[in-house]
PAFIMI-660613 format. One record per residue (C-alpha): x, y, z. Coordinates in steps of 0.5 Angstrom, whole numbers, padded with zeros to 4 digits, always signed. Each point is the difference from the previous one (the first is absolute). Example, Ala and Ser with C-alpha at 12.3 -4.5 7.8 and 13.67 -1.06 7.14 Angstrom:
# residues 2
+0025-0009+0016
+0002+0007-0002
This chain:
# residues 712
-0032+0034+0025
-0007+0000-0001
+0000-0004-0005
+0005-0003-0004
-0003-0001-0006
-0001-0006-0006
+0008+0000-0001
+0002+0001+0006
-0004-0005+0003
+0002-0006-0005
+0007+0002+0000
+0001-0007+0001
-0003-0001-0008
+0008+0003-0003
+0003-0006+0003
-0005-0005-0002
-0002+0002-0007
+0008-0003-0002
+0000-0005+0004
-0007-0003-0002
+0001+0000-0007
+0008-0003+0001
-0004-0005+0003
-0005-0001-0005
+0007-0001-0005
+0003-0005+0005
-0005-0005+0000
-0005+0002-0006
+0005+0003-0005
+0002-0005-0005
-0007-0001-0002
+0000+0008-0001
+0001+0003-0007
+0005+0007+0000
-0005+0005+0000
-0004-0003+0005
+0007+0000+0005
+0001+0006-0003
-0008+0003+0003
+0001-0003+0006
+0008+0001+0002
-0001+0007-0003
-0007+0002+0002
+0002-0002+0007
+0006+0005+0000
-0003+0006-0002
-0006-0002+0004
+0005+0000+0006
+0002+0007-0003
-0006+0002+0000
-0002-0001+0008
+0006+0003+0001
-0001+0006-0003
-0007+0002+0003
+0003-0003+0007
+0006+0005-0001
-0006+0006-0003
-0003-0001+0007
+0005-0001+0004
+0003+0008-0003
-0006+0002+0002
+0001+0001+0007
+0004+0005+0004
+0008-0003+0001
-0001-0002+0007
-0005-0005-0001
+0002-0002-0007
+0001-0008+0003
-0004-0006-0001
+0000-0006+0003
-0004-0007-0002
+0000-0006+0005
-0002-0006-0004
+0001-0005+0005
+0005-0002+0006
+0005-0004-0003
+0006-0001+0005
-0002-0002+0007
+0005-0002+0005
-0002+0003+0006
+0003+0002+0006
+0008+0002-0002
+0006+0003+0003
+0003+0007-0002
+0004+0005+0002
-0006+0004+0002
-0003-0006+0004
-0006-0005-0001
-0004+0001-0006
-0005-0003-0004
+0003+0000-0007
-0005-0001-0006
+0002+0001-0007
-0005+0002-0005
-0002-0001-0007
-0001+0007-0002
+0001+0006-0004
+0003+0007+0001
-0002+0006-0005
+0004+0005+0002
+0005+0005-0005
+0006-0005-0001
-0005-0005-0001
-0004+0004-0005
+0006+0002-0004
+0002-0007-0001
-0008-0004-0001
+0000+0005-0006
+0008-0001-0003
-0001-0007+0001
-0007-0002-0003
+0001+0006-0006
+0007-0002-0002
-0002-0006+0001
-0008-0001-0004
+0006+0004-0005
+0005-0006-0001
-0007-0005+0000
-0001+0003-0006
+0006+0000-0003
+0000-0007+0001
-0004-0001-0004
+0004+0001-0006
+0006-0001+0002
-0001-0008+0003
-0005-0001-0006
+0003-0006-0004
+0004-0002+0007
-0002-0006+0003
-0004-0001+0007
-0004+0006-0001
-0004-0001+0006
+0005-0002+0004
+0003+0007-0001
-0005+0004+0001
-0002-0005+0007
+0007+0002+0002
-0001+0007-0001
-0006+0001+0003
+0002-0003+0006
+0007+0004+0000
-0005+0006+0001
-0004-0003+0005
+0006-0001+0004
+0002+0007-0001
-0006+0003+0002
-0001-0005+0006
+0007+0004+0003
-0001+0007-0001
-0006-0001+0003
+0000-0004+0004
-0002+0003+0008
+0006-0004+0004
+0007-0003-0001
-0003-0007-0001
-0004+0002-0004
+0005+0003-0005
+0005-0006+0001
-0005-0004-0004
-0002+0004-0005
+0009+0001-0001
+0001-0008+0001
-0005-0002-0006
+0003+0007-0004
+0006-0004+0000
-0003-0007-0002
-0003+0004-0006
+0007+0003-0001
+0003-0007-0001
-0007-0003-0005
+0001+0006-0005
+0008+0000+0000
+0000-0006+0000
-0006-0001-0005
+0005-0002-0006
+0001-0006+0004
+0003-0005-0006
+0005+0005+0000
+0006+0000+0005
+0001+0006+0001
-0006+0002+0001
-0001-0005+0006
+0007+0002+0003
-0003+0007+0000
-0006-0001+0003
+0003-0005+0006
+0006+0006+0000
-0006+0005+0002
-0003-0005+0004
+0006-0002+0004
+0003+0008+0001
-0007+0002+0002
-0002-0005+0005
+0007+0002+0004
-0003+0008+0001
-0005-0004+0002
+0003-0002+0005
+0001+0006+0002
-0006+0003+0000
-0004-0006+0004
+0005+0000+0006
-0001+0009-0001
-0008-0003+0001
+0001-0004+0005
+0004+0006+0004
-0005+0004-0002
-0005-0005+0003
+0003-0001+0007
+0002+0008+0000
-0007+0002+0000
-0005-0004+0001
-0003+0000-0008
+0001+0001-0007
-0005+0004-0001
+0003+0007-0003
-0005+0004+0002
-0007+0000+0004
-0001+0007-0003
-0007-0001-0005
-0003-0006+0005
-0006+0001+0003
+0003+0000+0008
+0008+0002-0001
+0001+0000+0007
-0002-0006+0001
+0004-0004-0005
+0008+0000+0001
+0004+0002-0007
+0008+0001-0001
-0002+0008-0001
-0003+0001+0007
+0004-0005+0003
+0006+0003-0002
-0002+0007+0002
-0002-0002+0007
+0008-0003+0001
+0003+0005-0003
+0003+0003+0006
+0001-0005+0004
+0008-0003+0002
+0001-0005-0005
-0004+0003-0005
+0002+0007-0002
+0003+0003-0007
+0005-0005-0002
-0002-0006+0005
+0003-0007-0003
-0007-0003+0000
-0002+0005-0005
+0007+0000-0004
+0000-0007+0000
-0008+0000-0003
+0002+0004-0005
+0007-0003-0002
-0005-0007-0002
-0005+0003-0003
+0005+0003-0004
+0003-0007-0002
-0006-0002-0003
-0002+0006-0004
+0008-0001-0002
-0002-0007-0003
-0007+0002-0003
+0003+0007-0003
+0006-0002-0002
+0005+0004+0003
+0008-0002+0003
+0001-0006+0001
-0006-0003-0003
-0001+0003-0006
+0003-0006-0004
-0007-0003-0003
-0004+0006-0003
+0006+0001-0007
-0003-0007+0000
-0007+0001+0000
+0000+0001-0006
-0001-0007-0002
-0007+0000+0001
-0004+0004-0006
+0001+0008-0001
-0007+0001+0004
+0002-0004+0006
+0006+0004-0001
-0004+0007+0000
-0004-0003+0006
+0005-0001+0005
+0005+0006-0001
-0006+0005+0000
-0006-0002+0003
+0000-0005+0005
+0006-0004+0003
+0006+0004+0000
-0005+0006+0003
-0001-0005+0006
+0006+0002+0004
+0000+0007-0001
-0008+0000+0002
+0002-0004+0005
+0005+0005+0004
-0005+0006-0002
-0005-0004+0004
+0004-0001+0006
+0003+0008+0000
-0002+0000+0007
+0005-0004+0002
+0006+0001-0004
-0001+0007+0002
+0002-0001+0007
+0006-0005-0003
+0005+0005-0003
+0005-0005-0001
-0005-0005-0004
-0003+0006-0003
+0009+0002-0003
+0001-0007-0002
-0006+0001-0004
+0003+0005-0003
+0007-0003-0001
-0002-0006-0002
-0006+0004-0006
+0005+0005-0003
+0006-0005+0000
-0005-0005-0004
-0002+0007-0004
+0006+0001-0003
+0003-0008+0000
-0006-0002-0004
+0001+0006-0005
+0007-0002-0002
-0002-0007-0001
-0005+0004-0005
+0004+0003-0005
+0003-0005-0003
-0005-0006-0001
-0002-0001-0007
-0007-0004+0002
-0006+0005+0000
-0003-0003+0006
+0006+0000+0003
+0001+0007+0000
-0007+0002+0003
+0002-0006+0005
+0007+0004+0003
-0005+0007-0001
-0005-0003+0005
+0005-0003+0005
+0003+0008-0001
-0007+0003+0001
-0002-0005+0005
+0006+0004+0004
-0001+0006-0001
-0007-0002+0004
+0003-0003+0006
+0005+0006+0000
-0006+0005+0001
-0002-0005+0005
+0006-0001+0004
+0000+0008+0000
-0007+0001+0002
-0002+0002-0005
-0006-0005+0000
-0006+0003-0005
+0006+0002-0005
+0002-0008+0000
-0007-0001-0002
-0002+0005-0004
+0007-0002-0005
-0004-0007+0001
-0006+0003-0003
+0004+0002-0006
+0004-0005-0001
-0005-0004-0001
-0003+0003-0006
+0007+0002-0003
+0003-0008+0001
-0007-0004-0001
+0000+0004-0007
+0008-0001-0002
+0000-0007+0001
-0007-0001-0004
+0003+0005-0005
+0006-0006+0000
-0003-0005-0001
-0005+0003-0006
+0007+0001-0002
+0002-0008+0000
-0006-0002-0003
+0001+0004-0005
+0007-0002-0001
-0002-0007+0000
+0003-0002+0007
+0006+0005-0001
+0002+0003+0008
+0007+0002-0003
+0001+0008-0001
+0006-0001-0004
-0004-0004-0005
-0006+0006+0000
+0000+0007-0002
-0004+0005-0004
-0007-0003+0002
-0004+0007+0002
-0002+0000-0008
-0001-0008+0001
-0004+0001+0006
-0002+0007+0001
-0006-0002+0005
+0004-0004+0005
+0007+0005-0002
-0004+0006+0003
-0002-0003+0006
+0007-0002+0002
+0003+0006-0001
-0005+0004+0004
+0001-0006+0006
+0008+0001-0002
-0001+0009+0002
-0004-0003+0006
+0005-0005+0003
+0006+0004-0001
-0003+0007+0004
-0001+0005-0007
-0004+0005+0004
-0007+0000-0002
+0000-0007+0001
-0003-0005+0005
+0008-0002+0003
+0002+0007+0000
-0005+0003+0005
+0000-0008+0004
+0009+0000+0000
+0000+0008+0002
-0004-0002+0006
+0005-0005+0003
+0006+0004-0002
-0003+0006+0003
-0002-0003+0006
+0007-0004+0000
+0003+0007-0001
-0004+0003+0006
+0002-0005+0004
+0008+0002-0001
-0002+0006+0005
-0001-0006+0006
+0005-0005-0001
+0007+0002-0006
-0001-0008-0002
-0007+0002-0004
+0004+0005-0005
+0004-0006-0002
-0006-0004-0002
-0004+0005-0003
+0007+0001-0004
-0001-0008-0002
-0008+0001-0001
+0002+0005-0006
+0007-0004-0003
-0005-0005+0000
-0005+0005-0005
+0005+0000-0004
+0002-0008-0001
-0008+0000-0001
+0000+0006-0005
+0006-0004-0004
-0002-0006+0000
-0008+0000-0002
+0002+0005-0005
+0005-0005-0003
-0005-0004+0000
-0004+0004-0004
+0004+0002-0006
+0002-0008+0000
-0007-0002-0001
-0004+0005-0004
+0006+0005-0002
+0005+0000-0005
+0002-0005-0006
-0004-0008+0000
+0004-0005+0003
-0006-0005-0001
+0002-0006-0004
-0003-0001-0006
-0003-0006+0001
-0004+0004+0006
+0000+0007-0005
-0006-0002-0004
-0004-0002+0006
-0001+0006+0004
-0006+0002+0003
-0004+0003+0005
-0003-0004+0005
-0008+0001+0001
-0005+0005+0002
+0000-0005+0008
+0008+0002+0000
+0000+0007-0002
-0006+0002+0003
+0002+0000+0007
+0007+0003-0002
-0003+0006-0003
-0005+0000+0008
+0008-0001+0004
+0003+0005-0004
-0006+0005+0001
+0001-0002+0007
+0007+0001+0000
-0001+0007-0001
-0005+0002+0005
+0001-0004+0006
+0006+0004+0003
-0004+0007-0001
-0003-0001+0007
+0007+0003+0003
+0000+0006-0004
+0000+0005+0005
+0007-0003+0002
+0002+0005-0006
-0001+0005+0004
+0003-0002+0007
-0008-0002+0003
-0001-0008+0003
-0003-0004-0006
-0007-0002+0001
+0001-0008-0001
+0004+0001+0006
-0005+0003+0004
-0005-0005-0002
+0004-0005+0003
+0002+0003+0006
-0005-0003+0005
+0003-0008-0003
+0007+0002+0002
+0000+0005+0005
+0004-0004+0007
-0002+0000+0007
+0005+0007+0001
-0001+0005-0005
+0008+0002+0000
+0006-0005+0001
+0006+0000-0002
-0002-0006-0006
-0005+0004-0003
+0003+0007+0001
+0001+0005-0006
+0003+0006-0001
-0002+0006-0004
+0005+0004-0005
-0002+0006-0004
-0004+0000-0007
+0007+0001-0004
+0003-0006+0004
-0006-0004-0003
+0000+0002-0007
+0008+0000+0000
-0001-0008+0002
-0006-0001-0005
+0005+0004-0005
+0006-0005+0002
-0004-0007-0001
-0003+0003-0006
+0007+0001-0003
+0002-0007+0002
-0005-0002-0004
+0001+0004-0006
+0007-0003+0001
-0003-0006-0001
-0004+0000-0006
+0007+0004-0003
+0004-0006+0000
-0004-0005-0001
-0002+0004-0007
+0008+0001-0001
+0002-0008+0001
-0007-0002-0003
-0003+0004-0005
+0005+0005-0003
+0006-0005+0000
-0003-0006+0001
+0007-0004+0001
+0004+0004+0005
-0004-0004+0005
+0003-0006-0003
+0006+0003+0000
+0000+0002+0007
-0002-0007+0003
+0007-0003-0004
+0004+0006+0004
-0003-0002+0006
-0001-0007-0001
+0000-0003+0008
-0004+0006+0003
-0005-0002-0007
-0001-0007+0002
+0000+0002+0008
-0006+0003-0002
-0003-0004-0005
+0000-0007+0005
-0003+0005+0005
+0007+0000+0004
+0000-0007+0000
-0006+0000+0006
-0003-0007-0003
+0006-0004+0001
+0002+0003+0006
-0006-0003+0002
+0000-0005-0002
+0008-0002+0002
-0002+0002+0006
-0007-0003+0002
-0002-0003-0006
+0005-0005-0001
+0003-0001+0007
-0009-0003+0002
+0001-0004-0006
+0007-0003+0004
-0004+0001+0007
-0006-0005-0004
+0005-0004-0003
+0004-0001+0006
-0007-0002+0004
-0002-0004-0005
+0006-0004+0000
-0001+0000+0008
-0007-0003-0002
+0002-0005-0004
+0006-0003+0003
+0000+0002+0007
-0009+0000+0001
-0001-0005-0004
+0006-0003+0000
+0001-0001+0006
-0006+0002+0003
-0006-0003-0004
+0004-0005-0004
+0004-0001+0005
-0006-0003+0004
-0002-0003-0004
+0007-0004-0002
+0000-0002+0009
-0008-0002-0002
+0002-0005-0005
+0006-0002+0004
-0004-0002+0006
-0006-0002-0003
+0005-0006-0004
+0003-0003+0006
-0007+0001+0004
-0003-0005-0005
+0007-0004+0000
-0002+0000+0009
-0007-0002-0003
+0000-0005-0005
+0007-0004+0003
-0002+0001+0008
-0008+0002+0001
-0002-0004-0006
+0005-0006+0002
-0002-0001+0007
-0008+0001-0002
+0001-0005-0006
+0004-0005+0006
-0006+0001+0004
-0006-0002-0005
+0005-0006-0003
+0001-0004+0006
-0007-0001+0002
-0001-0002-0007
+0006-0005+0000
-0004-0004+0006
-0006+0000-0004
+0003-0003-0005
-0002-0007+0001
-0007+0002+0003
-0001+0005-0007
+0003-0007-0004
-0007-0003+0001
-0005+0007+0000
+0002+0002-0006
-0009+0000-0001
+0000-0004-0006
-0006-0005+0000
+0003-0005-0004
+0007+0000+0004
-0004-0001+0006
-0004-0006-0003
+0006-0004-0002
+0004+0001+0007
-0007-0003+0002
+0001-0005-0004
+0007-0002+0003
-0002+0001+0007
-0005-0004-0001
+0004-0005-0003
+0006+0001+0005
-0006-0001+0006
-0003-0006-0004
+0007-0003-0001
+0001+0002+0007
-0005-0004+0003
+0000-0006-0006
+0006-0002+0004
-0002+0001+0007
-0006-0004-0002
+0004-0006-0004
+0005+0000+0007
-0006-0001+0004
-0003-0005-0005
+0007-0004+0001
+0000+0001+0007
-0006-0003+0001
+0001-0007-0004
């Protein structure tokens, strides 16, 4: 590359842009007043935008094999000389940045839904409190994600997806004063941080496998001289114990896939999104569209060159992808809570992404990343227009006939509602054919992929049910509001309805880049990522696809197509035409319609089993602590301590202090007749002067009159 370019050239101003106006949130903004945040949080973010686009105009502009920029700002993790499977070598892990097609999708998905959901912000959190705290959150939650999809090395993608996980749990948790919203934020927090696990013991593997974490050295201005997982990986192949299916490359895979499950929300770590909801409708949008539940799938696309040479991985992704697919759905058919629903649709559509991974099918799963980011951020803005409308009401039994009411966020919903469910001529159709044409392909090579294209399609039809139902329960069909919240409906402002109405556009347009597989040609979104996603090995057993006629195709797009007019059927039936034979229907089938409606009882299992059994494990230990620790230990220590030191003071007092005492009294005892006389008063002395004298005159005065006699 010549020359790269203003945008090319300060890539790192997209990530910086966010985090240096959540900075100035941080320390400065509860001086601010709204519109300032609003200039700054949002201008940052659009700004971001902005150097993303040109960056990604500029990178297009070059031939397809040279489309990879990298950026070194500076050596971040030197350690030195380190021990690998491949020898000494000098590991460095840089602070940098790469540009290349999967990264180019996912800056613009990230800053454009994201500059989106900042302006509807606006007017969804303007009579909330902490205004600047929000969108300091927010802003920094884009940093993060923007910091992991380009970051140039692994190390550097653990980051940016630890403070997206912190983020997660400051805006779910936002209403901290309410219980349930703190529980939400440390259950998120807690679930991902055990996938996060995972992913740093995978890191670590990758570490002492290769010798970096670097993906690729492709884009530097040496690459032979820089050692990188894509280069490394190609120069082993080959050897004993790295060929196709070696366990190092099974087990990499098995524990990024740990922690994208966590960060994704797939079986068994899905528990925490439902509960998201917690947080404001924006957060919710954010989350389940442009940022954190994407991180897994982008994770697994980024590191396709590995799981292509780990095919038992790459079928545990797929099971694990379409076994969430449809569990997810069913738990989305019966809730009553507007955000509950699209909680359930985005575990549902989240599996049908990993699906598409786990059968090789890597641009496929994120092309419908792509889509779904449009079509999901615009049904969870369009719910919560429908809640600030309502005063606050999330229950669909309590809503209907809004679309008169409402029509500026009715319209936009319904178009999201024909996208998700795969009406063709939408985004999701065009994104879901491709992962059930690719799973239908893949039946040729192995029966097992028959039977998951054969869930990827029920799962169509569970969406197309229950995204209509909830639909006509919101916008269709005789008002249920309450007559204190009737005379109260309205539409929200032009910074709500605006950004539906741009999504919804999207929603539309943004799966017309696979048009040509109507008529059976590889769609050109695909080729595009072609050169991110292509493995060491041009074809192994993972990533092998069959080819049927154009028949087959259209035989399969007819069948999914049917599936999902099926589903807009029933929910018409049961919710539109005869609005209580759903009720009906439930009471003839009480225990299947709890079953679902507690979500198979999943949370409690949870915490019958987990849970609870750590809150005995705590308890158990804090008995041991206070009464064994402390007990014995230390009050123990201290009770022998008391004990000692009181017949040590005994000894002292009644043995030391007695013979030390004995020994100062005696010499006192015979000074006591020298001490009767030097008692240092002057007047004392004087009179035993006096009576010396006397005593020495009287003395002499009788010796003087016996010599006096003596002598007559």
């Amino acid at each position: 590359m010549s020359s790269p370019g203003y945008f090319l050239s300060h890539l790192w101003l997209i990530p910086l842009f966010p985090l240096a106006s959540a900075t100035i949130m941080f320390f400065f903004g509860r001086r601010m007043s709204k519109e300032s945040v609003n200039l700054f949080c949002v201008g940052s973010v659009f700004l971001s935008f902005l150097h993303a686009l040109g960056a990604v105009l500029k990178l297009l502009y070059l031939p397809a094999s040279e489309r990879v920029y990298q950026q070194i700002i500076f050596r971040w993790v030197t350690p030195g000389a380190m021990p690998t499977s491949t020898g000494i070598v000098n590991f460095v892990a840089d602070w940098g940045y790469l540009l290349d097609p999967l990264s180019c999708v996912m800056i613009i998905v990230v800053t454009f839904v994201g500059f989106l959901i900042h302006v509807y912000s606006i007017g969804y959190m303007a009579h909330e409190g902490g205004y600047y705290r929000f969108f300091g959150y927010l802003n920094l939650f884009l940093f993060a994600m923007l910091t992991l999809v380009l970051a140039n090395n692994l190390l550097l993608l653990f980051v940016g997806w630890e403070v997206a996980g912190l983020c997660s749990y400051l805006l779910i948790g936002f209403y901290f004063l309410k219980k349930s919203a703190a529980d939400a934020g440390k259950k998120a927090f807690i679930v991902n941080s055990i996938g996060d696990a995972g992913f740093l013991l995978g890191l670590l593997l990758v570490a002492v496998t290769f010798g970096t974490v670097r993906f690729t050295s492709q884009g530097l201005t040496d690459p032979a001289a820089v050692p990188a997982i894509l280069q490394s990986l190609a120069a082993l192949v080959g050897q004993p114990q790295f060929t196709y299916g070696a366990p190092v490359f099974t087990a990499i895979a098995l524990l990024l896939f740990v922690g994208a499950a966590g960060k994704s929300s797939q079986i068994p770590l899905y528990v925490w999104l439902p509960d998201a909801m917690e947080g404001p409708t924006p957060v919710s949008a954010l989350i389940h569209a442009a940022t954190m539940v994407t991180a897994g799938v982008y994770l697994i696309a980024r590191m396709s060159a590995i799981y292509q040479l780990a095919p038992v991985a790459m079928d545990v992704v797929a099971i694990i992808g379409a076994a969430t697919a449809i569990f997810a759905a069913t738990m989305a058919v019966v809730q009553t809570d507007i955000n509950k629903v699209l909680a359930y649709s985005t575990i549902s559509q989240l599996g049908c992404m990993f699906l598409a991974l786990g059968v090789g099918a890597f641009a496929a799963g994120i092309f419908h990343l792509m889509t779904h980011a449009f079509f999901k951020a615009l049904l969870f803005l369009g719910a919560g227009s429908v809640i600030q409308s309502l005063s606050g009401e999330q229950d669909t039994r309590k809503m209907g006939g809004l679309r008169y009411a409402i029509p500026a966020t009715s319209v936009p919903f319904v178009i999201a509602t024909l996208a998700i469910t795969g009406v063709p001529g939408f985004s999701g159709f065009f994104s879901k054919y491709e992962i059930l044409g690719h799973a239908f392909n893949r039946h040729q090579m192995l029966d097992r992929y028959l039977a998951l294209c054969a869930v990827g399609i029920i799962t169509a039809g569970l969406t197309a049910f229950y995204m209509f139902r909830l639909l006509f329960e919101t916008f269709y069909g005789l008002s249920r509001v309450s007559i204190q919240l009737e005379g109260h409906i309205h539409e929200s402002p032009k910074s709500m309805t605006v950004p539906l109405m741009i999504l919804a556009f999207f929603s539309i347009v943004s799966g017309w880049f696979a048009l040509p597989i109507l008529w059976g040609e590889e769609s050109p979104f695909e080729r595009f990522l072609e050169t991110s996603l292509r493995g060491v090995e041009t074809d192994t057993g993972a990533i092998t696809f069959g080819r049927h006629t154009l028949l087959a195709e259209y035989a399969l797009m007819a069948a999914f197509v049917a599936v999902v007019g099926l589903g807009f059927w029933l929910a018409r039936k049961l919710y539109l035409d005869h609005p209580k034979l759903h009720t009906q229907l439930a009471a003839s089938w009480p225990r299947l319609h709890n079953l679902l409606f507690h979500k198979y009882y999943v949370d409690e299992i949870y915490d019958a089993l987990f849970v609870n059994r750590i809150k005995d494990l705590s308890t158990a230990l804090g008995f041991f602590d206070s009464k064994v620790i402390d007990g014995l230990g230390v009050d123990g220590a201290g009770w022998l301590a008391r004990f000692f030191s009181r017949i040590f003071m005994w000894w002292d007092k009644w043995v030391v202090d007695a013979l030390v005492n004995l020994f100062g009294r005696f010499p006192k005892f015979l000074s006591m007749p020298v001490r009767m006389f030097q008692s240092g008063v002057f007047s004392t002395y004087a009179v035993f002067i006096l009576i010396g004298l006397a005593v020495l005159l009287g003395y002499y005065g009788h010796h003087v009159q016996t010599f006096v006699r003596t002598l007559h």
